[in-house]
C-alpha positions as CSV (number, residue, x, y, z in Angstrom):
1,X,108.5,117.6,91.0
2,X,107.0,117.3,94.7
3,X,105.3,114.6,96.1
4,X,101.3,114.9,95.6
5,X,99.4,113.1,98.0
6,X,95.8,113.7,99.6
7,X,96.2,116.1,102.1
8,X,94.0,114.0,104.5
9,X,96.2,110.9,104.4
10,X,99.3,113.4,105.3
11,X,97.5,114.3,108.2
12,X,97.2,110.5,109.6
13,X,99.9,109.2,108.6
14,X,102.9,108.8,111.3
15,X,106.1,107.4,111.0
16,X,106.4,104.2,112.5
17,X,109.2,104.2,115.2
18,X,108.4,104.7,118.6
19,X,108.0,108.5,118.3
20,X,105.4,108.1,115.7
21,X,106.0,112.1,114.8
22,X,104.4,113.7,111.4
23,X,106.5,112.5,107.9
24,X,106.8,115.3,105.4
25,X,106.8,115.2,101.9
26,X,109.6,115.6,99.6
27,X,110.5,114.5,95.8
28,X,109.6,110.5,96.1
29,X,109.8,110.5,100.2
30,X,108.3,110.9,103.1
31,X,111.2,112.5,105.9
32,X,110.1,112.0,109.7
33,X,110.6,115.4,111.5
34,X,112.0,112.7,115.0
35,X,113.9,110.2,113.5
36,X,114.7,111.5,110.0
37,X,114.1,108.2,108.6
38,X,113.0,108.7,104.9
39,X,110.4,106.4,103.4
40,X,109.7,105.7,99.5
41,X,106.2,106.7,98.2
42,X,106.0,103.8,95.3
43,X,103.5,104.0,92.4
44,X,101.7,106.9,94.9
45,X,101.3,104.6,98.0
46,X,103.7,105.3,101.5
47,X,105.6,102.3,102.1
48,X,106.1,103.1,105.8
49,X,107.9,99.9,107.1
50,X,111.2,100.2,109.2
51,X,112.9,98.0,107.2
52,X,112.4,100.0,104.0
53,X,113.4,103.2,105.1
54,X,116.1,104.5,102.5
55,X,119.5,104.1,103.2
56,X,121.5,107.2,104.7
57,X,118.5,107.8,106.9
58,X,117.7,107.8,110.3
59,X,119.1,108.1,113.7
60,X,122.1,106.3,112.8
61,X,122.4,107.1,109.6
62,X,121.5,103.7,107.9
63,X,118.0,103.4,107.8
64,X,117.6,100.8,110.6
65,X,116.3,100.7,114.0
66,X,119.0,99.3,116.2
67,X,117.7,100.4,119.8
């Protein structure tokens, strides 16, 4: 099942690394389309921290911002 959230709050939010590019929706994520950092979507709400970005994702491939 996809990922329903307001169309309006897609359109605001940004991912929150330095290229602050759009996040797209996906099962329980949202996928930056710069970074490719994936973020959870818990009980319906973004959690769009660095730090919580799921493991595998992301420039280097481990969630984290190391530069």
């Amino acid at each position: 099942m996809a990922l329903q959230l307001d169309p309006q709050l897609l359109e605001i939010l940004a991912c929150p690394c330095d290229a602050h590019a759009v996040l797209t929706p996906g099962e329980d994520r949202l996928t930056c389309t710069a970074c490719g950092r994936a973020f959870p979507v818990t009980d319906g709400i973004p959690v769009l921290l660095l730090d919580e970005a799921l493991p595998g994702t992301g420039p280097a491939g481990d969630g984290r911002d190391d530069g």
